[in-house]
N, C-alpha and C positions, 0 to 999 in steps of 0.2 A: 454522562458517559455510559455506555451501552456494559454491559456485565457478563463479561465472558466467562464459561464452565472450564471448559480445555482449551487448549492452544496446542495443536502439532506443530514442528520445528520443519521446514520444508525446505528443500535446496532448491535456487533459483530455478535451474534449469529442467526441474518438476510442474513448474507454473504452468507451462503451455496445456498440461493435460488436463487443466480445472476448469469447469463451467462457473461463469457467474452471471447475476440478476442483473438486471437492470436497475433496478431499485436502492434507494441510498441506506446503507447500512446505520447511520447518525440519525439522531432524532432531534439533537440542539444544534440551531443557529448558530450559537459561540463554540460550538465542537466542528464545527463543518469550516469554520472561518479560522481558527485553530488549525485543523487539517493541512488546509491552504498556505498557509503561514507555516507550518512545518515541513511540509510538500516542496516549497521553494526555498526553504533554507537547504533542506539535504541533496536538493540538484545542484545548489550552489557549492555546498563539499564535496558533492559527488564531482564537479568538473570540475573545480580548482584544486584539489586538494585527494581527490579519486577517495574519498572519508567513504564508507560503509554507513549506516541505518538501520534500525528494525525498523522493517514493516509488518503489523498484523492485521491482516486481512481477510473479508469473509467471502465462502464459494455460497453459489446458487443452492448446494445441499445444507448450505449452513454449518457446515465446521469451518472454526475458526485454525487460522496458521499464521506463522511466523516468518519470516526471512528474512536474511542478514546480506543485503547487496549494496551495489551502489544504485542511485536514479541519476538515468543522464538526463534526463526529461520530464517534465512534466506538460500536458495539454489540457484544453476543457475535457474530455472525458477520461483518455487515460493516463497514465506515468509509464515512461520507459525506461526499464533497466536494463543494464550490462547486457548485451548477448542478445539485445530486439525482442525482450520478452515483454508483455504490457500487463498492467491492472488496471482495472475500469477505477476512474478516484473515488466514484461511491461505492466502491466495496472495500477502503481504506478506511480501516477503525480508528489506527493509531502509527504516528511516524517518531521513533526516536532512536 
């Protein structure tokens, strides 16, 4: 698991203003496949259940953030939250 210094707390609808990489944030095979597995659980609470999740996720400049939404969605590259905002899945650190 990747080891993060700081974590800012970010409101969803702040998201749209952040750059991120293309590049995948995980460096282990079982964190990535973790990810996925937790990715699909919280779209699963998030539409039945409308449950909220952290996500911490990393921008293109590399500070790490935090946000507390639902996911209605998840795709091959990104995750959609509440409000049509997206995260690319490789800059998803952590879903819980």
């Amino acid at each position: 698991m990747k080891t993060i210094e700081k974590i800012e707390k970010i409101e969803k609808e702040d998201i749209k203003n952040l750059k991120f990489n293309k590049a995948e944030v995980l460096e282990n095979t079982d964190d990535i496949k973790k990810r996925w597995n937790d990715l699909f659980r919280a779209q699963a609470l998030g539409n039945l259940l409308q449950s909220k999740v952290h996500i911490t996720f990393e921008t293109a400049d590399q500070k790490t953030y935090k946000v507390h939404t639902t996911i209605w969605a998840v795709g091959q590259d990104f995750i959609t939250l509440k409000g049509g905002i997206h995260i690319p899945v490789g800059a998803v650190i952590e879903v819980d």
